[in-house]
N, C-alpha and C positions, 0 to 999 in steps of 0.2 A: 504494500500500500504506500504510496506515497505520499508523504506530510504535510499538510497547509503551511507556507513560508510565513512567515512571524517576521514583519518588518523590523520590530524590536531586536537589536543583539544584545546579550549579557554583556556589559563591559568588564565589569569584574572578573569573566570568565577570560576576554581577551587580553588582559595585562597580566595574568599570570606569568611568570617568569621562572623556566628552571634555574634551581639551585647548581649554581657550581659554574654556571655561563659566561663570567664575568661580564655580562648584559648590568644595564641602569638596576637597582632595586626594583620593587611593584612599586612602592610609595612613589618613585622616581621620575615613572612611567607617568607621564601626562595625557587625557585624552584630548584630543585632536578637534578643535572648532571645527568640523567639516564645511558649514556653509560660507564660514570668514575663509580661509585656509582656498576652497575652490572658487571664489572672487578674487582671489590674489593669483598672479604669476611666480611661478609656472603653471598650477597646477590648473587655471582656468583655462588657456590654452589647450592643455588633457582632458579639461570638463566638454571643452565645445566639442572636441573630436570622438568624446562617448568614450575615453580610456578610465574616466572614474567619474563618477555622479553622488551624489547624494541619494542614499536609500528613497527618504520621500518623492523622488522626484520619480523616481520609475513607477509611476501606478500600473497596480494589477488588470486594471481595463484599459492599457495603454492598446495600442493596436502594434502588432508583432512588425518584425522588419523582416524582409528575406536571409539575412545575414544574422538574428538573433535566432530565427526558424533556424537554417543549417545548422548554428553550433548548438543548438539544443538533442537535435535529432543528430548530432554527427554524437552525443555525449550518451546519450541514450541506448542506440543502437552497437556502441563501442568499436567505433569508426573511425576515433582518434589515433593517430598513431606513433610512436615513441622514437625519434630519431633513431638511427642504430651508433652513429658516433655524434655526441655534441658537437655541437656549435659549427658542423661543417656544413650545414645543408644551402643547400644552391638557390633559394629565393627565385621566383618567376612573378609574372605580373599574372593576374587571375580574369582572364575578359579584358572589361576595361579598369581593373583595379589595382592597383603601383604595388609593387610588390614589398616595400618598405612601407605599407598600411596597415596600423597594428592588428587589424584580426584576417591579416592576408591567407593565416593559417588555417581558418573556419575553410575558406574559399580553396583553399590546397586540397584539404579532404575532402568536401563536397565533389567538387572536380575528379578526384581520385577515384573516388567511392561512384561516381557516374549517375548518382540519381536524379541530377539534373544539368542541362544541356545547356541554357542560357534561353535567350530571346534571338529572334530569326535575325536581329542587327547585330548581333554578335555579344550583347551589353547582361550585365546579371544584375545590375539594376538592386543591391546588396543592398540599399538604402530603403530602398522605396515599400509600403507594406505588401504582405503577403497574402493573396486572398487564399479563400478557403477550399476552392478547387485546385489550385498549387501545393496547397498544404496534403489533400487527398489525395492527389495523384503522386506528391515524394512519400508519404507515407506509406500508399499501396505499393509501392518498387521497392521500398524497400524491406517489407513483410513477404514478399513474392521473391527479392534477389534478384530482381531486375532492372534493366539499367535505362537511362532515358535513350532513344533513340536521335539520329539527327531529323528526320522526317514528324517527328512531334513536337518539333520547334512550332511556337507561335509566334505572332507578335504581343508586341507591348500592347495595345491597346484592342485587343481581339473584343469581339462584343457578344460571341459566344463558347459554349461550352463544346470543345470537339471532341467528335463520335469518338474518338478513340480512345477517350481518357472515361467512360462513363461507366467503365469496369470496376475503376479504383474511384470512384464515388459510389457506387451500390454495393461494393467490398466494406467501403468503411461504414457505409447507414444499414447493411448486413452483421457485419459484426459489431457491431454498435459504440463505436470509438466516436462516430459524429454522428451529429445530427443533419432531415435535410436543412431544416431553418437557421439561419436567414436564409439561405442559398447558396449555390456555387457560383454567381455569375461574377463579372469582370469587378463588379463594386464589391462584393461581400469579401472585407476582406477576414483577418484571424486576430484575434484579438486577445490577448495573453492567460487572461481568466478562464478562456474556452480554450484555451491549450494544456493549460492545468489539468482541465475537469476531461482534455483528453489522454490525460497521462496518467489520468488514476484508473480508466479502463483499458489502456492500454499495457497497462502494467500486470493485467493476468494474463492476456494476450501475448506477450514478449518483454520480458524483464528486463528493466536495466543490468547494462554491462559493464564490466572497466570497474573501475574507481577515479576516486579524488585525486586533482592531482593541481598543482601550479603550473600555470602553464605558461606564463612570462613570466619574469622582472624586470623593472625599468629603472632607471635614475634618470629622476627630469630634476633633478640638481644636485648641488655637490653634495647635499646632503639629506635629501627625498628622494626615495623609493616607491614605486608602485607595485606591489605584489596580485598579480591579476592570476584567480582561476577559475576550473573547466565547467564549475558549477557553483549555485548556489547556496551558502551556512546560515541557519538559524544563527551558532552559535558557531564562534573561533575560540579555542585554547591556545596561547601561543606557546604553550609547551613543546606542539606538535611542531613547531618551525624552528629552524634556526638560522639566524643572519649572521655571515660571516664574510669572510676577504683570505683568501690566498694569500701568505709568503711565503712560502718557500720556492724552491727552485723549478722549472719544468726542466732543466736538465736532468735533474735528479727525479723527477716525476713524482714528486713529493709535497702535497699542497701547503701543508699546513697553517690549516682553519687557524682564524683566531676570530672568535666571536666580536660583531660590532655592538657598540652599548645603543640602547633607542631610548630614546629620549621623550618621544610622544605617537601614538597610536590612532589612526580615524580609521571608521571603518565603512565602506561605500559598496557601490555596484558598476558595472560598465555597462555601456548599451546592450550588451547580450544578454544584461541580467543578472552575472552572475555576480558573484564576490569580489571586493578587491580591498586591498589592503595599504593604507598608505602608514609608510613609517618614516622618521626623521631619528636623522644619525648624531651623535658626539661627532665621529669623525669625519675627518674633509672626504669627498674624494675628487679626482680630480675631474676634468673637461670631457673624459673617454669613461666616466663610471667607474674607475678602476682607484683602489686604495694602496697607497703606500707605507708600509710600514715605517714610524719615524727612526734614522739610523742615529745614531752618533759617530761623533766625528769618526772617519775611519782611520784606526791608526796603524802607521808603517809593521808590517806582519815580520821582518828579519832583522838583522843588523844593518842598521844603515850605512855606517863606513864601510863594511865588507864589502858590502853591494855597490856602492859607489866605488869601490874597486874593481870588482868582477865588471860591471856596466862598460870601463875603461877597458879590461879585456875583451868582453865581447865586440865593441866597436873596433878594437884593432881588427877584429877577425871577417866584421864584416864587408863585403864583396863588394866592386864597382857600382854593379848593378842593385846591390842594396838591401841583397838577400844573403841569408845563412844555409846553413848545412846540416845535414844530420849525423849521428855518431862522431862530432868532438867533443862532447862533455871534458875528457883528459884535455887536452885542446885548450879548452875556453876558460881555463884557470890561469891563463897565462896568457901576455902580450904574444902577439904575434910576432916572427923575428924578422916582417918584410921580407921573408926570400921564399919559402917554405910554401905549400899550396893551401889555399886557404878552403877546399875542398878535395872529398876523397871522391867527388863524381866527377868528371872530367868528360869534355868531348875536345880530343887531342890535347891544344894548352888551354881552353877556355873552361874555367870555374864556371858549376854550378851550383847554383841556389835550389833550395827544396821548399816545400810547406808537408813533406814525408814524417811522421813520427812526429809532429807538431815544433817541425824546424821552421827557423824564420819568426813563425806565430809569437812563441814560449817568450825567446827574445825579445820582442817587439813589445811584449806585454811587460818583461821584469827593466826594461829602460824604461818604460812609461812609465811605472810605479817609483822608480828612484828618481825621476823627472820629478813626478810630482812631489816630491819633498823638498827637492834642491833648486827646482826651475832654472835648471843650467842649460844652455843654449845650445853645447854641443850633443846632449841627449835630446833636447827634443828634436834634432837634424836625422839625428843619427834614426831616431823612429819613426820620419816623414820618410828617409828613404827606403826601411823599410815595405813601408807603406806603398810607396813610389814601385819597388821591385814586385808585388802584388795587382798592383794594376796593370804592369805591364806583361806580366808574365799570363796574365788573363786573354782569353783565345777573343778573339771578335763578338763570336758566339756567345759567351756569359762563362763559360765552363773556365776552371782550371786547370792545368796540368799538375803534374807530381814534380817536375822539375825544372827550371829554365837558366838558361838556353837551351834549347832542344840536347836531350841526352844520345850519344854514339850519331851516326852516318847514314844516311838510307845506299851514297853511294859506293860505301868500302865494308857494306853489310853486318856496320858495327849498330846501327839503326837499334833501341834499346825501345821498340814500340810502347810499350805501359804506362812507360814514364811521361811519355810525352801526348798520352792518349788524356782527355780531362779523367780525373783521379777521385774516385768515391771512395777507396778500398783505403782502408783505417783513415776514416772519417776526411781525410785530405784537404778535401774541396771545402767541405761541411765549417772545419775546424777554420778554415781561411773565413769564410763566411763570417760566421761567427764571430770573427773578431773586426771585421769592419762595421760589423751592427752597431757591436758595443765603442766602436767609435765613433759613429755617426751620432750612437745612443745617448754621448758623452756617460757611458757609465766606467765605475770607478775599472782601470784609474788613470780613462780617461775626461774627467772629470773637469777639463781645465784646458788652456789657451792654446795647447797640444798640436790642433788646428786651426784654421780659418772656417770661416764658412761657405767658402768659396771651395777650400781640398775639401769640405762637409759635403758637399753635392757633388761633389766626383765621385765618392767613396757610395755614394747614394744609387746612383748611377749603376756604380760596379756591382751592388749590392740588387739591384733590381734584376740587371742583367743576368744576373748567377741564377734568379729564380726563375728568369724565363728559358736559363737552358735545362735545369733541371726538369720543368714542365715538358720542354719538348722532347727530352730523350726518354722519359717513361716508354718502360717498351708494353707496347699493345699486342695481344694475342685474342685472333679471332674476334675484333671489337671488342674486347676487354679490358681495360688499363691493370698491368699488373704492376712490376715495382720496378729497381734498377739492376743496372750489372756495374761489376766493381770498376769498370774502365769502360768509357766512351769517346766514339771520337767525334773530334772538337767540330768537324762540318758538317758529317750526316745525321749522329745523333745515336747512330748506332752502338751496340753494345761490343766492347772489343775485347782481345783475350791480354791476360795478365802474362804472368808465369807460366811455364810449361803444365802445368796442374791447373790453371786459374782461366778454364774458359769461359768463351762467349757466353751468359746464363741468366738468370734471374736469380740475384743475392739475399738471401735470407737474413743476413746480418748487415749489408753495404746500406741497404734499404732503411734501418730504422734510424739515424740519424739526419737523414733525408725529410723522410715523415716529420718527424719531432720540428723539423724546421719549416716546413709548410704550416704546420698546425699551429704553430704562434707567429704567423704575419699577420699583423692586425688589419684588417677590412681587405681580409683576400679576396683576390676576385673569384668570379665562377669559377675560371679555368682551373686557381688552386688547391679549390677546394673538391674540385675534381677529382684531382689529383691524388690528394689525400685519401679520398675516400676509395678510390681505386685501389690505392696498395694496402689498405687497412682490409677493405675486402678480400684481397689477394694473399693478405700474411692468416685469415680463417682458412681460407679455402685450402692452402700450402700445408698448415699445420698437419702432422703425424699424429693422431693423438692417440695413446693407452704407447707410447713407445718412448724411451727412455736413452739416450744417449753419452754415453762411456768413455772418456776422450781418454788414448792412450790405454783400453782396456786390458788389463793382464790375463784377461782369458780369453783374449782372442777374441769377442763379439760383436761391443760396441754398439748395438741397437736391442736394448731388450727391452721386453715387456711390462709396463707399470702400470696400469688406467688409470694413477693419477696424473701422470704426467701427459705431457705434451712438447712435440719436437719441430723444429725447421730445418730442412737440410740448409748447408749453407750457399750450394748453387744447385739450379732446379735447371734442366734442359730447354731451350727455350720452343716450345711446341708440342712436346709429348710430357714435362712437368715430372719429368723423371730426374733422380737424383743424380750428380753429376759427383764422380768420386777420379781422382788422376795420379798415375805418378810423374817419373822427372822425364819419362820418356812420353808426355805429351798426350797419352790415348787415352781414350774418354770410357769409363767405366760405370753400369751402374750398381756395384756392386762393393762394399767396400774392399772385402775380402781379397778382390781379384787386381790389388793397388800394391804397391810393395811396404812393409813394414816401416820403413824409414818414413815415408808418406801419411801411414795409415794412423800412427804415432807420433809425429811432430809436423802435423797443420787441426786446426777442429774444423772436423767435417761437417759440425751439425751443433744445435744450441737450444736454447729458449728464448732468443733472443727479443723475439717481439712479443712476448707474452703481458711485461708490464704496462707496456704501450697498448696495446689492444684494453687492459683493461682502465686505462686510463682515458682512453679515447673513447669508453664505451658509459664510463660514471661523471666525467666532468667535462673531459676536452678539456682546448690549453685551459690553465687556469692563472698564468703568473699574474700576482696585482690584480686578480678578478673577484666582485662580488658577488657571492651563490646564497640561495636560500637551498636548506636542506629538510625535506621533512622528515622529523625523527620520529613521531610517534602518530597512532592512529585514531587519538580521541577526539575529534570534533565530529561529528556527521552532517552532513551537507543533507539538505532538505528530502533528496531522494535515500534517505539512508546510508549510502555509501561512505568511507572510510576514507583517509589519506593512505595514498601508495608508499610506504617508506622505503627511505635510505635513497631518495630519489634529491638530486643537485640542478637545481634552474641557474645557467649565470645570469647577471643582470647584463642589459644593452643599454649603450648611452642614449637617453635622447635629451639631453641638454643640451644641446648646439643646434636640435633638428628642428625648423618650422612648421 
């Protein structure tokens, strides 16, 4: 049975506050002037557009809109449906409706779900009310499982009832969900009280589905929140929510919540009807909705004279071109003696520079840190031309190599292809990336006059660039985006081979630091998030699972049985998805066993390597600097009885900048 909606909310009930939250007290907790509060900016701007209203103002003999009918009937029949990775989903316009329109997602399902087709002008008219013969005929399709056709388009202003819809009006005045009175004609329209009284017989007929859930959060300022969902509360316990903010790292894929304190509580509805929740924070955040945790001064992490020694060594060491090397640690304790090669890669006498094992990078980062203590001129030189050797060594394309100047000869067949193929394989590319964010980003530590703003938009550039070649070399199988191979080349885009052991494949482990850096580009485009979601699909579909992987096993196996676990091989065949196992002599095996000992025992053939990613991308997506609401518990009940879905994370989206 379904409950008569009680305009009245218990506030008492809604200032509860779990213990232990470090949240405001109850006493603390102010309630919310709703009517002052939504005549002020921002939040009247959100009243005019139906993102939050005052309870009084929704009357129950309102007359329905098209777009409050969908998300009712999308909540009902359990039609809604749950992203599979946050925050990645690809937004479209719905008809004529922008896709950056807060209930574009009513119009996503509807559309999805097919039980209604629009008007013969193309238009779905989301606004306008719904009459009662529209309401009959989406309700009989979808008791029946049937979908709108395009041949039962009408128009907007049709003046009557067509033969072919007169099934699912003697469906519903048959089973008695409607009546015929007023009518079905083009005026009669639905009017919210006789929606009600159709949902309490409807309700033996085909019972609600799903459950409660949030279905956005917004900041329409640095410190209001909108908490809008899928249904209607008598009553809210805010026991059952938690407002919180991300610090910790996504590289470490480690959110850690820290509860926000609230300050004051209103509680409203949006033109759909249903609930929403507006809260005001203690803390700022900023312009993008997103909160930072206040640091304190950062202070120097080593010895500073040491390191201002070492710093002095490592610039002896580094190259014309501006780059370093990998494997001279012994090396780099010590001045350079000017005669000596200041690299062990070599193409004939020409020194090369790497970004291999996080050469170059590491460097560039430990001058920058002792820059910023000392603000000595010859250090910050010293890590613009690092910087300088990074852009240059950058292919046209966006990609990086592993090494520059091009490593060995194509024509004296010393030609050393890997290295000079763009370079995924031990994060290479990624880790180069990486570091020009966080100087673009000015984060620590580069924090400071380091650059201009002028080398700021070149670095920006290179940085943009890098993602459009990542996007284009995804390798696709059979129209499917699947993930990367550990080497591509810089013009086709193609996946290339490595090591004599290291072919052409699709990488199980090259692949997730790739991912990781798609998924926190802020306001990705479609293509990226494409992208993403392509190889997150592709690292489910890859997985082994009930099998177990042995690296170096002393019993000779290497793949055994566990159905706890779950496996990725590290290169997959690219077309038959078969495991690709090598030794030094080059031939592709799928079998481990049938590889030589030396091979099968010092490389890993196989890992878990996307498992924390998948489940990261499956409960929050990125999260750095982001505010989530979480529901922790399931005591409120929303007017149809239904519970909150727990242990479920909404981030919030900025609209403080948006008109």
């Amino acid at each position: 049975m379904v409950k008569g909606l009680s305009l009245l909310l218990v506030i008492a009930m809604i200032l509860v506050v779990p213990p232990g939250y470090g949240q405001a007290k109850a006493t603390d907790i102010a309630e919310m002037d709703m009517g002052k509060r939504l005549s002020e900016e921002p939040l009247k701007r959100w009243r005019d557009a139906g993102l939050i209203m005052e309870i009084k103002d929704l009357k129950p003999n309102r007359t329905m809109t098209r777009v409050e009918f969908f998300a009712l009937v999308n909540h009902w029949f359990g039609l809604e449906e749950e992203d599979r990775y946050k925050n990645l989903k690809v937004a479209e316009d719905q008809w004529e409706v922008a896709k950056d329109t807060w209930y574009i997602s009513v119009l996503e399902t509807a559309q999805k779900a097919g039980y209604v087709s629009g008007y013969r002008d193309g238009t779905i008219r989301a606004e306008e009310p719904i009459t009662r013969w529209e309401a009959a005929v989406i309700l009989g399709r979808l008791l029946q499982g049937s979908s709108a056709k395009d041949s039962e388009r009408v128009s907007a202003d049709r003046s009557e009832v067509p033969d072919w819809s007169r099934s699912y009006i003697e469906q519903a005045q048959k089973t008695g969900y409607m009546g015929e009175k007023p009518g079905f004609g083009p005026k009669h329209v639905l009017k919210r009280n006789e929606m009600e009284a159709i949902l309490e017989k409807l309700a033996d007929i085909r019972p609600i589905q799903g459950s409660a859930k949030v279905v956005r959060v917004d900041a329409v300022d640095t410190d209001t929140l909108i908490i809008s969902l899928n249904s209607p509360f008598d009553q809210i316990d805010l026991n059952d929510l938690r407002f919180m903010a991300a610090t910790g790292q996504w590289a470490n894929l480690s959110p850690d919540f820290v509860d926000l304190t609230i300050t004051e509580v209103g509680i409203g509805v949006n033109r759909l009807g249903n609930t929403a929740i507006v809260l005001k924070t203690a803390e700022k955040l900023d312009e993008n909705g997103k909160y930072r945790l206040p640091q304190p001064e950062q202070e120097y992490p080593g010895n500073l004279a040491q390191d201002r020694q070492k710093a002095d060594y490592l610039i002896s060491w580094q190259m014309d071109h501006g780059g370093w090397t990998k494997s001279m640690e012994e090396e780099y304790q010590r001045y350079w003696d000017g005669q000596e090669k200041r690299s062990k890669q070599l193409n004939g006498e020409v020194e090369l520079g790497s970004i291999d094992n996080d050469a170059t990078i590491k460097e560039i980062r430990f001058i920058a840190g002792v820059y910023r203590e000392t603000e000595e001129e010859v250090l910050k030189q010293s890590v613009q031309r690092g910087l300088d050797f990074l852009l240059t060594m950058q292919y046209p394309s966006g990609g990086f190599p592993q090494v520059y100047p091009k490593r060995g000869n194509e024509e004296n067949g010393s030609f050393v292809g890997y290295s000079n193929y763009v370079t995924f394989n031990d994060d290479a590319m990624v880790q180069a990336m990486d570091l020009i964010k966080d100087v673009v980003e000015q984060k620590y530590p580069f924090d400071n006059d380091i650059i201009d703003d002028e080398y700021r938009e070149r670095l920006q550039k290179s940085y943009d660039k890098g993602v459009d070649y990542i996007v284009a070399s995804q390798i696709e199988v059979d129209d499917h985006l699947t993930a990367w191979c550990a080497q591509h080349d810089p013009v086709t885009y193609e996946p290339r081979e490595g090591r004599a052991y290291e072919h052409p494949s699709i990488s199980g482990k090259e692949s997730i630091p790739i991912v990781k850096l798609l998924m926190a580009l802020p306001d990705s485009s479609d293509e990226v998030k494409r992208a993403a979601n392509g190889a997150l699909e592709w690292f489910e579909e890859a997985q082994v699972k009930g099998v177990k992987y042995i690296h170096a096993d002393p019993n000779n196996v290497y793949f055994v049985d566990d159905p706890q676990a779950g496996t990725w091989y590290r290169f997959y065949q690219i077309g038959t998805h078969l495991p690709i196992f090598s030794g030094r002599d080059g031939v592709i095996k799928h079998d481990i066993l049938e590889i030589e000992e030396e091979r099968r025992n010092g490389y890993r053939w196989a890992g878990e390597w996307p498992q924390s990613l998948l489940r990261t991308a499956e409960k929050t997506g990125y999260f750095e600097e982001h505010v989530f609401v979480q529901t922790m518990k399931s005591t409120s009940t929303n007017r149809y009885g239904q519970r909150f879905q727990t242990d479920a994370y909404t981030r919030a989206d900025s609209l403080i900048n948006q008109q």
